[in-house]
N, CA, C and O atoms as a DFTB+ gen file, in Angstrom:
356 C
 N C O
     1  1     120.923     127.309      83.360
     2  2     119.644     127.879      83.768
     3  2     118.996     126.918      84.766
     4  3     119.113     125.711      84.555
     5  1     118.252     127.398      85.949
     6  2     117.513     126.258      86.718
     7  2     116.304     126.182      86.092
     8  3     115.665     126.935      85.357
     9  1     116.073     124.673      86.734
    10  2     115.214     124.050      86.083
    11  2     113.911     124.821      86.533
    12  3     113.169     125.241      85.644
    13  1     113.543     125.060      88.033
    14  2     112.422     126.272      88.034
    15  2     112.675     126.786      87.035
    16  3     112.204     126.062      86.158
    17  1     113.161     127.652      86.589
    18  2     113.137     128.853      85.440
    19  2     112.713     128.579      84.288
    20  3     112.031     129.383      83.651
    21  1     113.104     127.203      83.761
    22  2     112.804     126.520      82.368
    23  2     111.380     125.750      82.820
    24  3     110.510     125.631      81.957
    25  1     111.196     125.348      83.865
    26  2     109.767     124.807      84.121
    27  2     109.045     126.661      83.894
    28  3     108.465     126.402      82.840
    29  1     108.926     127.214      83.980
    30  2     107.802     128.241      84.868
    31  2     108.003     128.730      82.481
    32  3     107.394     129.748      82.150
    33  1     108.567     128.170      81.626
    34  2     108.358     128.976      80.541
    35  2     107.356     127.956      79.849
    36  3     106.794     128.374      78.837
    37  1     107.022     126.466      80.343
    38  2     106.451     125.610      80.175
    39  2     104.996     125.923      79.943
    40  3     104.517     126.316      81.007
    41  1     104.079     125.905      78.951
    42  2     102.668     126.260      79.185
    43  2     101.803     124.935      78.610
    44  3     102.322     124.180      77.788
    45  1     100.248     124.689      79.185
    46  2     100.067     123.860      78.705
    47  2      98.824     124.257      77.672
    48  3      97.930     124.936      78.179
    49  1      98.706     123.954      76.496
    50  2      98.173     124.549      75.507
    51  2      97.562     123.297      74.425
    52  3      98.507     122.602      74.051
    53  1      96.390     122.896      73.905
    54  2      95.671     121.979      73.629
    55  2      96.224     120.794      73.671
    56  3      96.671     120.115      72.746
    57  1      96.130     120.421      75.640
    58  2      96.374     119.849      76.359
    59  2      97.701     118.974      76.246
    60  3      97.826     117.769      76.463
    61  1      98.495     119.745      75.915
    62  2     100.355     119.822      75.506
    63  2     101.482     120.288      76.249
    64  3     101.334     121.510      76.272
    65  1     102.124     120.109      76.632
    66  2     103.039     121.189      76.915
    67  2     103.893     121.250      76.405
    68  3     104.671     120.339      76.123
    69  1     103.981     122.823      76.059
    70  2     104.814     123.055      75.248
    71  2     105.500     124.618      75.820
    72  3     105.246     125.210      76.868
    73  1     106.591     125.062      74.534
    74  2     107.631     126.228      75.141
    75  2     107.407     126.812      74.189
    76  3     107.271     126.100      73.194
    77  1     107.240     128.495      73.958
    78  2     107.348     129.130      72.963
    79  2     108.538     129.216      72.402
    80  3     109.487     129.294      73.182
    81  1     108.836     129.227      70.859
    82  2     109.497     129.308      70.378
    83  2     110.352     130.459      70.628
    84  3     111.304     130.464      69.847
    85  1     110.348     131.470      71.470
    86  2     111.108     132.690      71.394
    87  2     112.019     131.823      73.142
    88  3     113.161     131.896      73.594
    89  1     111.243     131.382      73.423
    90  2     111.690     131.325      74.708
    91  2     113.011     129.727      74.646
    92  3     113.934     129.401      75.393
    93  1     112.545     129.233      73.611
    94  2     113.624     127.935      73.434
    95  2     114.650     128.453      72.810
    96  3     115.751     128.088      73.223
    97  1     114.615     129.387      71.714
    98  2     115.095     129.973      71.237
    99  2     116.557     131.007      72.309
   100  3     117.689     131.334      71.950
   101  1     115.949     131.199      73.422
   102  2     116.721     132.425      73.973
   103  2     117.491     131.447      75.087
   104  3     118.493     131.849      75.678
   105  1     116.777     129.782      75.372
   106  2     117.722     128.807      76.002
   107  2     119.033     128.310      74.775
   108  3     120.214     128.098      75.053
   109  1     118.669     128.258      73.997
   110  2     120.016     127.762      73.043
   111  2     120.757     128.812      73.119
   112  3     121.943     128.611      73.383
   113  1     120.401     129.911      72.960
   114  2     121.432     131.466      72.484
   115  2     121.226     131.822      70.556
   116  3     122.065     131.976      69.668
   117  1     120.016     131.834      70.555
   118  2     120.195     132.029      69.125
   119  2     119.144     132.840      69.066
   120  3     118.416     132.935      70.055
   121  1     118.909     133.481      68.037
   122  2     117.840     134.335      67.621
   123  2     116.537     133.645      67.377
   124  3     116.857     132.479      67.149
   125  1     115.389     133.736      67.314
   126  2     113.962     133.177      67.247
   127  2     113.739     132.653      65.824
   128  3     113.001     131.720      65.510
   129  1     114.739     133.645      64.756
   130  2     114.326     133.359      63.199
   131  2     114.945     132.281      62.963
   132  3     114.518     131.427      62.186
   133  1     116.296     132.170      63.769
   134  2     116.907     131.285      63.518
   135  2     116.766     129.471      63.869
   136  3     117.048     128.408      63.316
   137  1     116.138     129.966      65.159
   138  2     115.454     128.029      65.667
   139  2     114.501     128.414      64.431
   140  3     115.083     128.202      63.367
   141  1     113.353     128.860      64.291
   142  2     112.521     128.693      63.240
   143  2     112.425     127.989      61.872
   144  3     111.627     127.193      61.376
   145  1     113.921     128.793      61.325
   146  2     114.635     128.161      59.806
   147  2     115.190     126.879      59.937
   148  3     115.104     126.010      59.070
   149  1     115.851     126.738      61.193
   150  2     116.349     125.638      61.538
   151  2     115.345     124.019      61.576
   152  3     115.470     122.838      61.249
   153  1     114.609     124.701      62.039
   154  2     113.126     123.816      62.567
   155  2     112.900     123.277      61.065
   156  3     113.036     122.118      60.672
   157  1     112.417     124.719      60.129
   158  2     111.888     124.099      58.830
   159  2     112.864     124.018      58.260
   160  3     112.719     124.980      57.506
   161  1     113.730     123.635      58.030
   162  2     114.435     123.517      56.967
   163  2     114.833     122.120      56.933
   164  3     115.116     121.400      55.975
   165  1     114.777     121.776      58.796
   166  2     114.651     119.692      58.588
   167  2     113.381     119.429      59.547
   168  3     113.240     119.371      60.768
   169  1     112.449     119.286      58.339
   170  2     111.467     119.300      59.021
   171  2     111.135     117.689      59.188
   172  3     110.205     117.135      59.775
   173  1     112.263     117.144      58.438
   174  2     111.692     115.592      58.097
   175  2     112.442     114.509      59.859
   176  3     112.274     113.379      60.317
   177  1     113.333     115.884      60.296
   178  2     113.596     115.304      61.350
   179  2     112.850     115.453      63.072
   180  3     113.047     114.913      64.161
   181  1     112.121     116.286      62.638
   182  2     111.221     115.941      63.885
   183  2     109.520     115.195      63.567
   184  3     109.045     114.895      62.472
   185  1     108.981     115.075      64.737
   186  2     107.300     114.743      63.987
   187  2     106.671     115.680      63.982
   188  3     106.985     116.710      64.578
   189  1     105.124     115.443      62.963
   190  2     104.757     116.020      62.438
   191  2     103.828     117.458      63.263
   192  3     103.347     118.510      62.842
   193  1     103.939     116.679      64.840
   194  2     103.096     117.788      66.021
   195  2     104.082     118.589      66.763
   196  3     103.856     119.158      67.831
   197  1     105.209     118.590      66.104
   198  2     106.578     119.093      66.899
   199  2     106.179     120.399      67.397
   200  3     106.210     120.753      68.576
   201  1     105.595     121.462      65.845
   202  2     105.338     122.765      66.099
   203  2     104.075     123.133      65.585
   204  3     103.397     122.407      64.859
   205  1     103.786     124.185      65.940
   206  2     102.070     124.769      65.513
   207  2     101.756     126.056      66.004
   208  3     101.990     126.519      67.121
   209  1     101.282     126.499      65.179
   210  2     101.153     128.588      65.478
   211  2      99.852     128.394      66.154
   212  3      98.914     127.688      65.780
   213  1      99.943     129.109      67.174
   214  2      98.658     129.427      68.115
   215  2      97.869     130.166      67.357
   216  3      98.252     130.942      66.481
   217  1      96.131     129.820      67.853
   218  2      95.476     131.048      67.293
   219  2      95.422     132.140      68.118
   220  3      95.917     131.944      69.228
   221  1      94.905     133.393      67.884
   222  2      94.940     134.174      68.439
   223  2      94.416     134.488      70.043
   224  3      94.878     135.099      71.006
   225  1      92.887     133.520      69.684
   226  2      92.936     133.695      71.075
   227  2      93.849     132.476      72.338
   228  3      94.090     132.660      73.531
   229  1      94.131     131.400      71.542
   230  2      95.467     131.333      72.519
   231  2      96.696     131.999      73.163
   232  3      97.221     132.023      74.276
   233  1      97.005     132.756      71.425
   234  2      97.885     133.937      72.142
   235  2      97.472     134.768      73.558
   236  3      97.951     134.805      74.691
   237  1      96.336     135.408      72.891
   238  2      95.946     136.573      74.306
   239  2      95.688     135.741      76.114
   240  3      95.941     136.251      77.205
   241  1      95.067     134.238      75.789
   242  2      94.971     133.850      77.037
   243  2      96.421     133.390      77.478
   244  3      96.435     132.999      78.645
   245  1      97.588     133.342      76.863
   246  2      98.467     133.402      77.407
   247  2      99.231     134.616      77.875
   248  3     100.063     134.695      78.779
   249  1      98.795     135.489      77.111
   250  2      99.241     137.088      77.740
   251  2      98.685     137.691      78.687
   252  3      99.068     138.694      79.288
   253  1      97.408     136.833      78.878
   254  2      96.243     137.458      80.068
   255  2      96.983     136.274      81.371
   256  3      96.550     136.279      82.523
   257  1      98.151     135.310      80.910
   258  2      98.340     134.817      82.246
   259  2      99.409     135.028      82.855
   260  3      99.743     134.565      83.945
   261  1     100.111     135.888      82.025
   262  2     101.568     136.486      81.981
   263  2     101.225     137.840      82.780
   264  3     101.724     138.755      82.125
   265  1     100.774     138.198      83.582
   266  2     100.621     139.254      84.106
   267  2     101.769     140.049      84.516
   268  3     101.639     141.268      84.629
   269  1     102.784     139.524      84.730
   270  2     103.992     140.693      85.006
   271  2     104.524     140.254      83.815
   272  3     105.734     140.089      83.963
   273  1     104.172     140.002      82.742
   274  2     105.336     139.888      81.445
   275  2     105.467     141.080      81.081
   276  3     104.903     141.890      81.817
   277  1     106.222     141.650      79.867
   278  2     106.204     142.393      78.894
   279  2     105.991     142.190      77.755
   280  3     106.784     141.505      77.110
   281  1     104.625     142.837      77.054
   282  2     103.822     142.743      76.012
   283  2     104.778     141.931      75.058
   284  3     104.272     140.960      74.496
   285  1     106.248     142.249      74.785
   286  2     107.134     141.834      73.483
   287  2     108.028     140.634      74.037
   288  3     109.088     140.561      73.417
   289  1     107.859     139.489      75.228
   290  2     107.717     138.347      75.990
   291  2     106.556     137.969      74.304
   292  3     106.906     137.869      73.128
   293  1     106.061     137.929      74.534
   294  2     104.859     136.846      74.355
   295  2     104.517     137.210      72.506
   296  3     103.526     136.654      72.032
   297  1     105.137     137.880      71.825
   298  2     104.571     138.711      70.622
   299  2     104.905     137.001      69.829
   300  3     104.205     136.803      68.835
   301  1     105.750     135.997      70.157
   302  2     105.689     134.896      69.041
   303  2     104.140     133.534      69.330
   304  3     103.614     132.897      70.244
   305  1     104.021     133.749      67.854
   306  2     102.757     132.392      67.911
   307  2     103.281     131.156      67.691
   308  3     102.528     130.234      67.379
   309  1     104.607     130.971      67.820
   310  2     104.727     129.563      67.201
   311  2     105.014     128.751      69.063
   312  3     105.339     129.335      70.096
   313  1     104.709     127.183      68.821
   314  2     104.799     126.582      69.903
   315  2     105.543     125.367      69.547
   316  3     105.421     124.695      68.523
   317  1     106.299     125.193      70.503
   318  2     107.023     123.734      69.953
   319  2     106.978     122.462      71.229
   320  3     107.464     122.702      72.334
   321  1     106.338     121.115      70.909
   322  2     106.282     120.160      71.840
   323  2     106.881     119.189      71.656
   324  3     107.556     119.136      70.628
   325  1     106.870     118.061      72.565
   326  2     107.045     117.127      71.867
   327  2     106.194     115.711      72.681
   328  3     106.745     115.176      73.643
   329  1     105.409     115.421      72.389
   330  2     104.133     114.474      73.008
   331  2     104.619     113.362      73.355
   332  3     103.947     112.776      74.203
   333  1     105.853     112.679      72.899
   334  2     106.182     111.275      73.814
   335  2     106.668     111.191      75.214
   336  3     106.438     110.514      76.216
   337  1     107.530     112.286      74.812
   338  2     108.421     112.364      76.297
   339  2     107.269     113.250      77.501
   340  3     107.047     112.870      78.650
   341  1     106.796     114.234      76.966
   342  2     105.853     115.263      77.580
   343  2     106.554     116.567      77.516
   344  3     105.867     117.588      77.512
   345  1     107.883     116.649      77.465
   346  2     108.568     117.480      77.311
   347  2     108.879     117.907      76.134
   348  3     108.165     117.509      75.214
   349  1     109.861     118.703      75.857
   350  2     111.042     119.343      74.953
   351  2     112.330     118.587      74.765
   352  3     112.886     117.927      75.643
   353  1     112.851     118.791      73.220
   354  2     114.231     118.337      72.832
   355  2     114.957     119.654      72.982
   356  3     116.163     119.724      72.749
């Protein structure tokens, strides 16, 4: 995938950047439930700000910036960061 492409899924969100979980999810090749379970199930291996469910109105101001998305793009609340690097693992 180019890196434009993986930059532009990048959002910055209480002052983070981070990737939605559907969208990291669809860079590995796996289903969304599945990074999810994966995520919690070792949770002792990432830190503790790794992930965090948006509230709602975070959700919508990210759907209000997605203007050519499709409504079911954006339907996951979970966000995953990682604050040292600035990036994603």
């Amino acid at each position: 995938m180019k890196i434009a492409k993986i930059d532009a899924l990048i959002h910055v969100i209480r002052g983070q950047r981070v990737m939605l979980d559907r969208d990291l999810a669809e860079l590995y090749g796996v289903p969304t439930r599945v990074l999810n379970q994966a995520v919690k199930r070792h949770e002792n291996r990432f830190p503790a700000d790794f992930m965090f469910k948006l509230t709602l109105e975070e959700s919508l101001r990210l759907r209000s910036q997605a203007v050519t998305a499709k409504p079911e793009i954006l339907r996951s609340q979970i966000v995953i960061s990682k604050k040292e690097s600035g990036g994603l693992r």
